[in-house]
ROTOR-589008 format. One record per residue: residue in three letters; z negated, y negated, x negated of N, C-alpha, C in turn. Coordinates in Angstrom, 1 decimal. Example, Ala and Ser with C-alpha at 12.3 -4.5 7.8 and 13.67 -1.06 7.14 Angstrom:
[ALA; [-7.8; 5.7; -13.2]; [-7.8; 4.5; -12.3]; [-7.8; 3.3; -13.2]]
[SER; [-7.1; 2.2; -12.8]; [-7.1; 1.1; -13.7]; [-7.9; 0.0; -12.9]]
//
This chain:
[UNK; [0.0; 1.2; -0.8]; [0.0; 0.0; 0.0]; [0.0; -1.3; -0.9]]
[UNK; [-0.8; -1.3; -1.9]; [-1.4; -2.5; -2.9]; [0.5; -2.4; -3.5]]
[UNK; [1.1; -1.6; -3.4]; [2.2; -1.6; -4.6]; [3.1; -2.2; -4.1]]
[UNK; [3.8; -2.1; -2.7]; [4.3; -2.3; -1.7]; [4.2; -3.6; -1.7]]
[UNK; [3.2; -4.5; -1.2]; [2.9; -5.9; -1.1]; [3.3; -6.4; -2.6]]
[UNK; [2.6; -5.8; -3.8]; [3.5; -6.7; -4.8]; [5.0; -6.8; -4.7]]
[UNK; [5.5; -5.6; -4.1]; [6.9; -5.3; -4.3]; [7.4; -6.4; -3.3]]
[UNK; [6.8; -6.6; -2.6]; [7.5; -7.6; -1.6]; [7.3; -9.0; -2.1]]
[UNK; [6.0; -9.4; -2.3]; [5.7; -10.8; -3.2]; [6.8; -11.0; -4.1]]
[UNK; [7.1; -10.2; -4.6]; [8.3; -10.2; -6.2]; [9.6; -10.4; -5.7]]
[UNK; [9.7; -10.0; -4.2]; [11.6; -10.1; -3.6]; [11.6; -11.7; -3.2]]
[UNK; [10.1; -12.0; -2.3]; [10.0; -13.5; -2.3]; [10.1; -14.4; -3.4]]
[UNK; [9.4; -14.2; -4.3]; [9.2; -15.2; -5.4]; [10.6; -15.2; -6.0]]
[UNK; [11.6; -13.9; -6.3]; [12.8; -14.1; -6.8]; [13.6; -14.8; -5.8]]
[UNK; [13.5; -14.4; -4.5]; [14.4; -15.6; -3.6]; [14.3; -16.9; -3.4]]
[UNK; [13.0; -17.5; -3.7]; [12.6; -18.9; -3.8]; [13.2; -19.2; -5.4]]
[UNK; [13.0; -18.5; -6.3]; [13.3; -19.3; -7.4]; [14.5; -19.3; -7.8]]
[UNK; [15.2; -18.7; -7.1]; [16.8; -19.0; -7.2]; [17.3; -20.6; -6.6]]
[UNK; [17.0; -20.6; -6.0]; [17.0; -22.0; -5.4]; [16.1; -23.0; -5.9]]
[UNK; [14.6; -23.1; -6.2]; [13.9; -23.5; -6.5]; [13.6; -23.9; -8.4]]
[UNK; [14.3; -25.3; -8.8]; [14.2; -25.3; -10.4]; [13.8; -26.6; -10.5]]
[UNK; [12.7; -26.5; -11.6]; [12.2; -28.0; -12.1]; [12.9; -28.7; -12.6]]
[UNK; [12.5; -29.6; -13.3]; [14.0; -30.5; -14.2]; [12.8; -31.5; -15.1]]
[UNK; [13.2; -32.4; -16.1]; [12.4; -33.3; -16.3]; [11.7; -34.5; -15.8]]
[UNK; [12.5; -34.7; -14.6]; [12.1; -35.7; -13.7]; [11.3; -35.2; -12.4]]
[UNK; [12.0; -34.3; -12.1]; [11.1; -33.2; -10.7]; [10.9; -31.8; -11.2]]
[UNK; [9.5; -31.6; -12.2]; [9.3; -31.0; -12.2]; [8.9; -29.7; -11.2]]
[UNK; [8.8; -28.4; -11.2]; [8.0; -27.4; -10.5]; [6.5; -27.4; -10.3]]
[UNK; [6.1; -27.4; -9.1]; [4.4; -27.0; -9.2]; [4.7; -25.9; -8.6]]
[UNK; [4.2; -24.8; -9.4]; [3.7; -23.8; -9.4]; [2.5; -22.9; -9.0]]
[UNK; [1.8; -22.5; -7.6]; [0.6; -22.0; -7.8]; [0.5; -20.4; -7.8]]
[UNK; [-0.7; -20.1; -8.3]; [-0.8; -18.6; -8.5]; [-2.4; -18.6; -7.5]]
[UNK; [-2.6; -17.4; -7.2]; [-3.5; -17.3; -6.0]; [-4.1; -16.0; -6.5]]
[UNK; [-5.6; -15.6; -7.2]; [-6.4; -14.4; -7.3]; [-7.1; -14.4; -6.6]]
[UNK; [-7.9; -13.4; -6.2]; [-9.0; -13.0; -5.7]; [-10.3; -14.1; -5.6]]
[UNK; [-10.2; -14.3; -7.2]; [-11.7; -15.2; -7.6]; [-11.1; -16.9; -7.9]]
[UNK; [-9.7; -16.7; -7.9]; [-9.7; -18.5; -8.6]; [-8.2; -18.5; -8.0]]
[UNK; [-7.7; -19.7; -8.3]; [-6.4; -20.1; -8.5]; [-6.2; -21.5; -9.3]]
[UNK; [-4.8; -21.3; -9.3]; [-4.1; -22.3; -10.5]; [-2.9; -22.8; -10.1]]
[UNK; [-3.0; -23.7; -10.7]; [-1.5; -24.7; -10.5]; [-1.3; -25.1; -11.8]]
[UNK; [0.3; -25.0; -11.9]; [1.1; -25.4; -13.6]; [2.5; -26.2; -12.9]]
[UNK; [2.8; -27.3; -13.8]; [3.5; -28.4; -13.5]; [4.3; -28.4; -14.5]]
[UNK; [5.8; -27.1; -14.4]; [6.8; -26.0; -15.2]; [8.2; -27.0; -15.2]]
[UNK; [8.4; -27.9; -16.3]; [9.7; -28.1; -16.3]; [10.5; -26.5; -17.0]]
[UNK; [11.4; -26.5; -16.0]; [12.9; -25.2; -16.4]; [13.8; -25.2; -17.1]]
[UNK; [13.8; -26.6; -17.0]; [15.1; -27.3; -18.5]; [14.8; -26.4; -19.9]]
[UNK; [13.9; -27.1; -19.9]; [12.8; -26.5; -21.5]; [11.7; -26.1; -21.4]]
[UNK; [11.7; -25.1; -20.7]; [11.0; -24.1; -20.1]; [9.2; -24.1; -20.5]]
[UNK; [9.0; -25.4; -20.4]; [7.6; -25.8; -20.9]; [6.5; -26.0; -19.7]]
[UNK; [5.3; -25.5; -19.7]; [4.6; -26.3; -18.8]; [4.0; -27.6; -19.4]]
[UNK; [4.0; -28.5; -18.3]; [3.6; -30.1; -18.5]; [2.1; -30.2; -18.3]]
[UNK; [1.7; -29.8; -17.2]; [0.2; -30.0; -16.8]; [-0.5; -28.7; -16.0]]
[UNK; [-1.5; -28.6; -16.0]; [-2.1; -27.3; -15.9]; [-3.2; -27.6; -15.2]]
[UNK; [-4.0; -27.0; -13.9]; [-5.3; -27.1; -13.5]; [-5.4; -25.7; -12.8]]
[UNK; [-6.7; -25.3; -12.9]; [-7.6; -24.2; -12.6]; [-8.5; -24.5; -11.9]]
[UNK; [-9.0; -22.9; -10.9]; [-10.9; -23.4; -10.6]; [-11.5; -23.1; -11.9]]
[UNK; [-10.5; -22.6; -13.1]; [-12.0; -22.1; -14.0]; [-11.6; -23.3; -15.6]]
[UNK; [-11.1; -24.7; -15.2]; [-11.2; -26.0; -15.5]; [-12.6; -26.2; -15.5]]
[UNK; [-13.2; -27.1; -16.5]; [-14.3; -27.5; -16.3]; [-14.7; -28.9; -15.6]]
[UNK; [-13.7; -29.8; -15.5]; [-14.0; -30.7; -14.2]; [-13.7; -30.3; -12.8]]
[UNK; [-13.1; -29.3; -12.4]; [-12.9; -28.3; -11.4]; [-13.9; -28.0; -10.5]]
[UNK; [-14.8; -27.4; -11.2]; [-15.1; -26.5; -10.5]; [-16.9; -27.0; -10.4]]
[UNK; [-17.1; -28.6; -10.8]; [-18.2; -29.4; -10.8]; [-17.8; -29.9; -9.3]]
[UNK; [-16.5; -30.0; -8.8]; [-16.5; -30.8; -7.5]; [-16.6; -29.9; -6.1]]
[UNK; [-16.3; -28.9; -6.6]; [-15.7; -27.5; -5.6]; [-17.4; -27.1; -5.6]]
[UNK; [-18.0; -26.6; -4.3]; [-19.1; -25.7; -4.0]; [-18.9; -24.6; -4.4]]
[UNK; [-18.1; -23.8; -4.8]; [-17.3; -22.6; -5.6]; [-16.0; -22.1; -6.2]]
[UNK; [-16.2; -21.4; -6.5]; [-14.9; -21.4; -7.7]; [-14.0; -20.4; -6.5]]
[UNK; [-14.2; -20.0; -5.7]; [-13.2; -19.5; -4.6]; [-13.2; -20.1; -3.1]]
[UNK; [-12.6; -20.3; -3.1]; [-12.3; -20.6; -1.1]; [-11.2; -22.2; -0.6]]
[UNK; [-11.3; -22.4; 0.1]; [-10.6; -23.8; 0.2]; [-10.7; -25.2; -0.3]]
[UNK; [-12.2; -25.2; -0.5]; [-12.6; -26.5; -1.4]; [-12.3; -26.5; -2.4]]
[UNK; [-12.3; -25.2; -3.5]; [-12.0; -25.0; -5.0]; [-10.6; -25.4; -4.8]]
[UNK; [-9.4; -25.1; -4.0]; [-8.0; -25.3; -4.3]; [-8.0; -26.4; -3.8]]
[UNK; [-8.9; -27.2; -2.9]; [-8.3; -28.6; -3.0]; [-9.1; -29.6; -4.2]]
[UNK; [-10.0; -28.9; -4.2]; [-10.3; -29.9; -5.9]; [-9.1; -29.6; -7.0]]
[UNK; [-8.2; -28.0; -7.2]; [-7.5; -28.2; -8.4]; [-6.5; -28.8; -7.9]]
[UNK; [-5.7; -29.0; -6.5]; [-4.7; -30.1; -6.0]; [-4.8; -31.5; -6.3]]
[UNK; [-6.2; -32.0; -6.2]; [-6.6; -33.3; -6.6]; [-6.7; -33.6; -8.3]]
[UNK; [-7.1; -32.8; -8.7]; [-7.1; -32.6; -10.4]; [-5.6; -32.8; -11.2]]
[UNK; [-4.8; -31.4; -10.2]; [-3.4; -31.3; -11.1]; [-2.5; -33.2; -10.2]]
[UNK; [-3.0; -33.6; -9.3]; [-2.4; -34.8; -9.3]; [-2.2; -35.6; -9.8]]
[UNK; [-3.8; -35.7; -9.9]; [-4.0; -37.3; -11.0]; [-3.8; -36.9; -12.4]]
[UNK; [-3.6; -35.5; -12.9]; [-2.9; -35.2; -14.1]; [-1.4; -35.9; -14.1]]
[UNK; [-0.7; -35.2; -13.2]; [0.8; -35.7; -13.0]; [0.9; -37.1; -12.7]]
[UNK; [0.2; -37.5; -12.3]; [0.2; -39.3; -12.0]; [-0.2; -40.2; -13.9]]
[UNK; [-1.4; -39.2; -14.1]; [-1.3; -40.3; -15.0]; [-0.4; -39.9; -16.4]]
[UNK; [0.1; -38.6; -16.3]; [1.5; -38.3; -17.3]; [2.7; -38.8; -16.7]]
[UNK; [3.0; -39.6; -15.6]; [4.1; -40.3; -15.4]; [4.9; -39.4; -14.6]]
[UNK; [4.4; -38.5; -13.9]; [5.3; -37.7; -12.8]; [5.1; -37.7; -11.3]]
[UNK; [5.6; -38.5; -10.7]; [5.8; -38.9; -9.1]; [6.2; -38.1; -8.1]]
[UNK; [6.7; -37.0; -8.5]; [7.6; -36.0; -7.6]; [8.0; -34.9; -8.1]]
[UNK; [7.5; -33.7; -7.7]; [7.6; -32.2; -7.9]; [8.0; -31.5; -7.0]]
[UNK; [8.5; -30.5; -7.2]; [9.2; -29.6; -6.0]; [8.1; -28.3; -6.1]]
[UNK; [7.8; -28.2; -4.7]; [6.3; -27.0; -4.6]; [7.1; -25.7; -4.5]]
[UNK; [6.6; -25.0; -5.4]; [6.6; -23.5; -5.2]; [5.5; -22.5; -4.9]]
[UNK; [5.2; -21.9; -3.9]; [4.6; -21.1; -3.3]; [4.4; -19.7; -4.4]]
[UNK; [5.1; -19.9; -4.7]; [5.3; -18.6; -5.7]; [5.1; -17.2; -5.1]]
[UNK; [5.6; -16.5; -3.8]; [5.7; -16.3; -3.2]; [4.3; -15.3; -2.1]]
[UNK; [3.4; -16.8; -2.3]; [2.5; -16.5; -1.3]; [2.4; -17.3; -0.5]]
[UNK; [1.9; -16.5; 1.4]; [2.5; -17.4; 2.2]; [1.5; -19.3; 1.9]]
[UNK; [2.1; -19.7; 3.2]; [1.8; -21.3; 3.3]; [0.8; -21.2; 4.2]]
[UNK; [-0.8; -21.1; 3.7]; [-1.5; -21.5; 4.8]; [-2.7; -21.2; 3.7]]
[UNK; [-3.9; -21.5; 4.1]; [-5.4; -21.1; 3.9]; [-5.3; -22.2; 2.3]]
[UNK; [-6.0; -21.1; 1.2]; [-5.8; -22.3; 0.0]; [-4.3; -22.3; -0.7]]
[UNK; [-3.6; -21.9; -0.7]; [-2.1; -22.5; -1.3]; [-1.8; -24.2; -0.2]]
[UNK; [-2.0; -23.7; 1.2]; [-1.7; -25.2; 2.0]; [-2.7; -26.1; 1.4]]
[UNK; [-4.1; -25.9; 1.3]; [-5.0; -26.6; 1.2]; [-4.5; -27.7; -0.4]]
[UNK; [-4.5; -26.5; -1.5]; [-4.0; -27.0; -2.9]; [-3.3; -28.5; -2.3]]
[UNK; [-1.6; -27.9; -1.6]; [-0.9; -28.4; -1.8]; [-1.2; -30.0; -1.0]]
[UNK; [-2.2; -29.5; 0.2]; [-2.5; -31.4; 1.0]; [-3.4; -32.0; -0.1]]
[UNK; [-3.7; -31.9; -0.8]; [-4.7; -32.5; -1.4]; [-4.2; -33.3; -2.3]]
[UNK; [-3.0; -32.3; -3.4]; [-1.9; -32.9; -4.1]; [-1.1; -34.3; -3.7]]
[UNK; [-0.8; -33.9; -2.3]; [-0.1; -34.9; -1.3]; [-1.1; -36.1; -1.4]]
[UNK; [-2.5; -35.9; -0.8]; [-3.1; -36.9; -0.4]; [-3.7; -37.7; -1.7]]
[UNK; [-3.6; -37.1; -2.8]; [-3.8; -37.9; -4.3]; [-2.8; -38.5; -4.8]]
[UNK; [-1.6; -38.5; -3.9]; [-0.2; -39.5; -4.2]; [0.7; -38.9; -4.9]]
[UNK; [0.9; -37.6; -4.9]; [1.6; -36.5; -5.8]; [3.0; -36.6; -4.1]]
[UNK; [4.1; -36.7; -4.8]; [5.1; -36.3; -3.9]; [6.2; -34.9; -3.9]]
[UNK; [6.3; -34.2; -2.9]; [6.6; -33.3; -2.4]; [8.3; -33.2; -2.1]]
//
């Protein structure tokens, strides 16, 4: 069952990223979603570098978040990876789910990003 759902995660994530590529100007946000934490990385594809990086297991992170898992942790690293990207001079990223769905903390991440002036 556990193998199945990766197998399917992996058909999504290849179908989004066919379509879906950073650049230097509109970078990728990227999030990844564990059990215990999650993460966002801000992936130019040109030159295949990540720009900016935030975690729950960050250490300004996970001082704002009541814990390092649930919906408040992903919206403190949405608020974090923003004002990273704001204050490195990046206005606009194209969101990748990476193919987990859109709701609970991936949505949460991504309103938070929004509401810290990060554009979508």
């Amino acid at each position: 069952m556990a193998n199945q759902r990766a197998e399917k995660r992996a058909l999504r994530q290849q179908r989004v990223r066919r379509i879906v590529r950073g650049t230097e100007t509109r970078p990728r946000l990227s999030v990844y979603r564990s059990l215990h934490h999650i993460y966002a990385q801000v992936i130019s594809d040109v030159s295949g570098r990540t720009l900016m990086s935030a975690s729950t297991q960050g250490q300004g992170v996970t001082a704002e978040a009541k814990s390092k898992r649930g919906v408040d942790a992903a919206k403190a690293v949405g608020k974090a990876i923003a004002e990273k990207c704001l204050a490195g001079g990046i206005q606009s990223v194209i969101f990748d789910r990476n193919g987990f769905l859109y709701h609970g903390r991936v949505k949460a991440l991504a309103d938070a990003a929004r509401e810290a002036g990060l554009k979508f």
